[in-house]
BAFIGU-408091 format. One line per 2 residues: number of its first residue (from 1); their letters; for each residue x, z, y of N, C-alpha, C, CB. Coordinates in steps of 0.001 Angstrom, whole numbers. Atoms other than C-alpha are relative to their C-alpha. Glycine has a CB too. Layout:
<recs>
NUM = A = X/Z/Y/X/Z/Y/X/Z/Y/X/Z/Y  ...
</recs>
This chain:
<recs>
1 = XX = 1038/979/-233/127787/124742/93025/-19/-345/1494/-1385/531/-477  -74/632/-1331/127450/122647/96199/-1573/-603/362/1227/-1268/-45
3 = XX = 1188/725/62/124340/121234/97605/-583/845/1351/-901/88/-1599  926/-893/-897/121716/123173/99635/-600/1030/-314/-904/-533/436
5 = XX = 644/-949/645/119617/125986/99377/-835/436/990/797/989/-602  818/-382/-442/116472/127964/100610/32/1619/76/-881/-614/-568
7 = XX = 101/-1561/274/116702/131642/101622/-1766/268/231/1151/1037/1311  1272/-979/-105/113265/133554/101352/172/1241/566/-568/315/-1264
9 = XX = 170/-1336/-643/112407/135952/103762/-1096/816/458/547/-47/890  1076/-377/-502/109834/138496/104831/164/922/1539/-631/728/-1159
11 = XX = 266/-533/-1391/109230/139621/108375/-825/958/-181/-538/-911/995  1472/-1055/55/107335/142968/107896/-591/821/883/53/932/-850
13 = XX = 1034/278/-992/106198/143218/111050/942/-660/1404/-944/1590/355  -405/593/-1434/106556/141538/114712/1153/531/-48/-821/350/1365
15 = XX = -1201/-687/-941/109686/141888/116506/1001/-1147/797/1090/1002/-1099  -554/988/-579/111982/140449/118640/1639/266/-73/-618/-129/1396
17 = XX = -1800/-78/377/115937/139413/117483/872/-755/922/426/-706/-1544  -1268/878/-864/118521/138484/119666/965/-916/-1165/1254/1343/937
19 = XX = -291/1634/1038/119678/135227/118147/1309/-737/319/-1292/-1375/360  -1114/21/-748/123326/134747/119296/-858/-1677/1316/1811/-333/-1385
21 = XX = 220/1113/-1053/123117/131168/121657/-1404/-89/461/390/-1387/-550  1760/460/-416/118824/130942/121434/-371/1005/903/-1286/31/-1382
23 = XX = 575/-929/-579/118742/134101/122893/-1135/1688/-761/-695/-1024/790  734/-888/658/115907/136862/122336/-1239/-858/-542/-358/1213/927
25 = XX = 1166/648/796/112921/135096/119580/-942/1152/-261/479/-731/-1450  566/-1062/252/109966/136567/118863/-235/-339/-1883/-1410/200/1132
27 = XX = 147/339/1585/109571/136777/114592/-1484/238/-316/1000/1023/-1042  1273/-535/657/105522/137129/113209/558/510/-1063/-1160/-974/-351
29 = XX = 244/-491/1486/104928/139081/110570/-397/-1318/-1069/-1371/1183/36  583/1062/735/104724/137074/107449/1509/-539/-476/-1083/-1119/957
31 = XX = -1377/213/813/107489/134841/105257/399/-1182/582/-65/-138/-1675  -608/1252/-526/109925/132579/106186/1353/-431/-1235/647/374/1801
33 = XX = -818/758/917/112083/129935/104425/1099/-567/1109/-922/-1240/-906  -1037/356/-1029/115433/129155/106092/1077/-1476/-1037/1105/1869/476
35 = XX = -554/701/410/117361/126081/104884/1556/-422/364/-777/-659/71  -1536/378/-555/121332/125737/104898/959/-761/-1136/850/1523/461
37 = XX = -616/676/1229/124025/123683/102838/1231/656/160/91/-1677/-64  -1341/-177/891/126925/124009/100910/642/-998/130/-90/205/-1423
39 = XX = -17/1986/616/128765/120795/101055/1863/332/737/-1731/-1984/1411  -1647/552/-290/132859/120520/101513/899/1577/486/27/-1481/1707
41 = XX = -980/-905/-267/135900/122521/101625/-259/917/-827/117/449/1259  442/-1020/990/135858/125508/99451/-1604/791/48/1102/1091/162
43 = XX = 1789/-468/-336/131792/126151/100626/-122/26/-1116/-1260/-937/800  749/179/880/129860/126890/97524/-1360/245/480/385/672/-1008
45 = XX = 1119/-1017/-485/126285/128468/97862/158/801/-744/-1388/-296/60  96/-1095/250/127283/130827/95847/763/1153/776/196/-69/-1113
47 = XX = -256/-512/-1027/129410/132046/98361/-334/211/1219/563/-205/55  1184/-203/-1231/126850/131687/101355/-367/897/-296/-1152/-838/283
49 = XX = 1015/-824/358/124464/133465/99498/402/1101/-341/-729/-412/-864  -799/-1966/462/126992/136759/98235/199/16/2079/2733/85/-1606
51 = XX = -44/-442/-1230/127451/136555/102522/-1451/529/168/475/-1079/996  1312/-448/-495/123743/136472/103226/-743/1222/-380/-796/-912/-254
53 = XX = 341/-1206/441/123214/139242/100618/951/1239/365/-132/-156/-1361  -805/-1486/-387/126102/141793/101987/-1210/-156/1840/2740/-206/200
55 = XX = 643/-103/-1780/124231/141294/105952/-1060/63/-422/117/-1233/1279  1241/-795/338/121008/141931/104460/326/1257/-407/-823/-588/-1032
57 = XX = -168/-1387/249/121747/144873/102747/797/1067/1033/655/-6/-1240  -102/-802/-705/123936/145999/105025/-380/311/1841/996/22/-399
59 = XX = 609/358/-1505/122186/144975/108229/1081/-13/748/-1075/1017/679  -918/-121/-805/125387/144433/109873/1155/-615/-638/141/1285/392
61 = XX = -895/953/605/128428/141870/109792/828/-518/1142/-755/-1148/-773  -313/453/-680/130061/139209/111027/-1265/-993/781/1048/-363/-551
63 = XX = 910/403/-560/127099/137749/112752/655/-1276/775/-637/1086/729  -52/1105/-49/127766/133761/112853/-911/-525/561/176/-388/-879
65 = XX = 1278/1461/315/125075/131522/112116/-1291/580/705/-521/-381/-2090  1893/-50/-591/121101/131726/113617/-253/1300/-1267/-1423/-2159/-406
67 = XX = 1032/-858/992/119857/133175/110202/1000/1353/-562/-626/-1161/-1574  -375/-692/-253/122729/135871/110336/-666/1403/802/689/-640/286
69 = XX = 247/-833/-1062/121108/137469/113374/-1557/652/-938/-157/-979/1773  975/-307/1241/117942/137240/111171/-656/1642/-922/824/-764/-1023
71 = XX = -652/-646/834/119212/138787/108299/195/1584/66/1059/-609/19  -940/-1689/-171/121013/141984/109611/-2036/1037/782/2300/-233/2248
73 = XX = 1346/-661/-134/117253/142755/111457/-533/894/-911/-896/-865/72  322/-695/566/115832/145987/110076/-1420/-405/-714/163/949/717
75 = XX = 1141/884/310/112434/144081/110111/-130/-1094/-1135/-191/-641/1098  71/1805/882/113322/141096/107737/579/803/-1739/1887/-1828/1014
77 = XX = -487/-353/1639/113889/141851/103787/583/-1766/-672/-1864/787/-1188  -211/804/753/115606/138963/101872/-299/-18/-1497/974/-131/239
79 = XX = 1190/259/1143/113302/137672/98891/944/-471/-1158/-1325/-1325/447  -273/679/1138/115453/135627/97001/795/-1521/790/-1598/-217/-1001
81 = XX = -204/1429/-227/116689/131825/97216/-185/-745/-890/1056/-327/368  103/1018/955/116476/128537/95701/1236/-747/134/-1222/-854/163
83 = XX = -1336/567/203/119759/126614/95184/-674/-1697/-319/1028/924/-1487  -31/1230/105/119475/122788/95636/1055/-698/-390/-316/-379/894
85 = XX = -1693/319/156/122439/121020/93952/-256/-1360/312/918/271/-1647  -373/1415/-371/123994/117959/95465/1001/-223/610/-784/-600/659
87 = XX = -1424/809/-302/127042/115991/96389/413/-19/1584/-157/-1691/-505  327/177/-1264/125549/115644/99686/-740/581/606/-277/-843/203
89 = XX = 777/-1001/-912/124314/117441/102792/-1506/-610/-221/567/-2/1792  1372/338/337/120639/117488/101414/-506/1120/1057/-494/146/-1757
91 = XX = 668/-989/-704/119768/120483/103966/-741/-1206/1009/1099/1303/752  1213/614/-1211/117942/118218/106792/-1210/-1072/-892/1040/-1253/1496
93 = XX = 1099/464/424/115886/116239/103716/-857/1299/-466/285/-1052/-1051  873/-903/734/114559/119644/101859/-311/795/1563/835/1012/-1503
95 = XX = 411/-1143/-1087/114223/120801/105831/-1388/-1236/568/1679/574/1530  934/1096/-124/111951/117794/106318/-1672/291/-963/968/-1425/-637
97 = XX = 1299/-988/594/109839/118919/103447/-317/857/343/-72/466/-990  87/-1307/-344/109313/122311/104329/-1146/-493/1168/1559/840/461
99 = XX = 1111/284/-1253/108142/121034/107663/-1502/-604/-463/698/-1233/1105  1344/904/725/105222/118748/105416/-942/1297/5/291/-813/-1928
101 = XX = 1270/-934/910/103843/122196/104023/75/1446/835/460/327/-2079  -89/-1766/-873/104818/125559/106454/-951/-171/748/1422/572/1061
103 = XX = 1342/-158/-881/102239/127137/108632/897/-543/1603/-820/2097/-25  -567/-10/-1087/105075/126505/111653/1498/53/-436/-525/1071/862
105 = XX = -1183/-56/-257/108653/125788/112371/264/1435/1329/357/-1621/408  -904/-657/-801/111132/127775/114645/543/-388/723/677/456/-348
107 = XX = -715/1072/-1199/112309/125693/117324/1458/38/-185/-293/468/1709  -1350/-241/-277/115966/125262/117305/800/665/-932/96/640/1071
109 = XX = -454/-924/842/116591/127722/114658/1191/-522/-821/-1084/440/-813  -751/254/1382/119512/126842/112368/163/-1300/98/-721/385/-1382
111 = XX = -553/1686/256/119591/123145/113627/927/-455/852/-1092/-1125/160  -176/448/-1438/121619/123222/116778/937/-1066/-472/610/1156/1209
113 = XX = -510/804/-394/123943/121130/115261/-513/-1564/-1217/1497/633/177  432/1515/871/121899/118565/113135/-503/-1388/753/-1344/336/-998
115 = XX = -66/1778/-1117/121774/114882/114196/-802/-338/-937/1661/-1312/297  1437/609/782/118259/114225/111737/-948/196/673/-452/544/-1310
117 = XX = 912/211/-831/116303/114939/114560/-1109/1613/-965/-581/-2041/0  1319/-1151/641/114814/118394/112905/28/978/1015/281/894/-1684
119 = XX = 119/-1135/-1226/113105/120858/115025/702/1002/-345/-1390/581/349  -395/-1849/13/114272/124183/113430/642/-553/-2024/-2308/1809/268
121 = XX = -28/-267/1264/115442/124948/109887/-201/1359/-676/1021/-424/-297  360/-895/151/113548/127811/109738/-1667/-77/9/694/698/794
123 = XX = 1632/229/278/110007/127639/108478/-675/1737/-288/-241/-1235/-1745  558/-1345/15/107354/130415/108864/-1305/-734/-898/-321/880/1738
125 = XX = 1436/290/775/104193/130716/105684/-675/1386/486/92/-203/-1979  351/-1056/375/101888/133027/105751/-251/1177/-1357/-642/-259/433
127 = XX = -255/-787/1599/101847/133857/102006/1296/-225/-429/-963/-576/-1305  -1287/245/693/104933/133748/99951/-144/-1504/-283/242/945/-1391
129 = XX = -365/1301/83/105828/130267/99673/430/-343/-1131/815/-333/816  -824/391/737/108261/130456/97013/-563/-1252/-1317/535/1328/-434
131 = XX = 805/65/1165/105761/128875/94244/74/-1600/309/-1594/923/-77  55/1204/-762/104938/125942/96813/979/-606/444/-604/92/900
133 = XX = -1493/1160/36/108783/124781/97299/-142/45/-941/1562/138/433  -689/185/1076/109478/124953/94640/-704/-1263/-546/38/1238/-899
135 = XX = 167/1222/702/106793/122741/93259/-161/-1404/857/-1194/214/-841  17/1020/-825/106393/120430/96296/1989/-901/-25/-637/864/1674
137 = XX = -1484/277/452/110918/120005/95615/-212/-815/-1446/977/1590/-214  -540/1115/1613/110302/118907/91900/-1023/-974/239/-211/781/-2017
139 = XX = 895/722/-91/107361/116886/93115/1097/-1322/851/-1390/806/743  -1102/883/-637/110068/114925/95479/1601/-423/-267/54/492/1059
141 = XX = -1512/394/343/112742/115043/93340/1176/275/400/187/-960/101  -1195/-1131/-681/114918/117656/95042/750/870/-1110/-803/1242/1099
143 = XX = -441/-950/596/115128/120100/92466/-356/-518/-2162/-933/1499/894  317/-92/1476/114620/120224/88169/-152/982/-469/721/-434/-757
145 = XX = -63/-1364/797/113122/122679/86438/355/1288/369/736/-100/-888  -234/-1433/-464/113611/125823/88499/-796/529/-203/252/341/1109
147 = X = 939/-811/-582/111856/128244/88310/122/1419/719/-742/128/-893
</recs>
């Protein structure tokens, strides 16, 4: 499958992650939704997401991407994801939503190289979110029937 997708994460308490290029961030306690795509060349998300789940579990990797550095943090648990399918890089519209309904973005996070003009692609809720993409996505016609 190709398209986009939403990792779910929980921050279970403060801390501060060295973030390869951003530097040292500080994380709140509380959940965050990170948004990345799938889109060309042998990418699937199902192959993102078997990466994102070995560097969670094993807190330690090849440490790439922003939400890599994340990830491997002893502090952060990975919740789950949502899988957006599409033809096309849909990550900077479902990162657009997100921004409509999160308590706060992440400055910079995960967008350094998007040209849609998005602050971060890393959204912080204070409750679990998952309930609220999901239905604010089928409300905009992102997603079908997930649950």
């Amino acid at each position: 499958m190709i398209g986009g997708y939403i990792l779910l994460l929980k921050v279970e308490k403060q801390c501060r992650v060295r973030v390869g290029s951003l530097g040292v961030l500080r994380f709140d306690k509380g959940y965050y939704a990170y948004v990345g795509s799938a889109v060309g060349g042998n990418i699937t998300i199902e192959k993102r997401l078997n990466r994102y789940k070995k560097i969670a579990s094993n807190k330690n990797g090849n440490l790439r991407w922003h939400i890599d550095y994340l990830l491997a943090s002893k502090n952060t648990s990975l919740l789950g994801f949502i899988p957006v399918k599409s033809k096309e890089k849909i990550e900077c519209k479902i990162s657009k939503v997100l921004g409509e309904i999160a308590d706060n973005v992440v400055v910079g996070f995960g967008s350094s190289d998007c040209k849609n003009g998005c602050k971060g692609h890393l959204y912080r809720f204070k409750a679990n979110p998952k309930k609220l993409i999901l239905k604010t996505l089928k409300r905009k016609g992102l997603v079908k029937n997930k649950g």
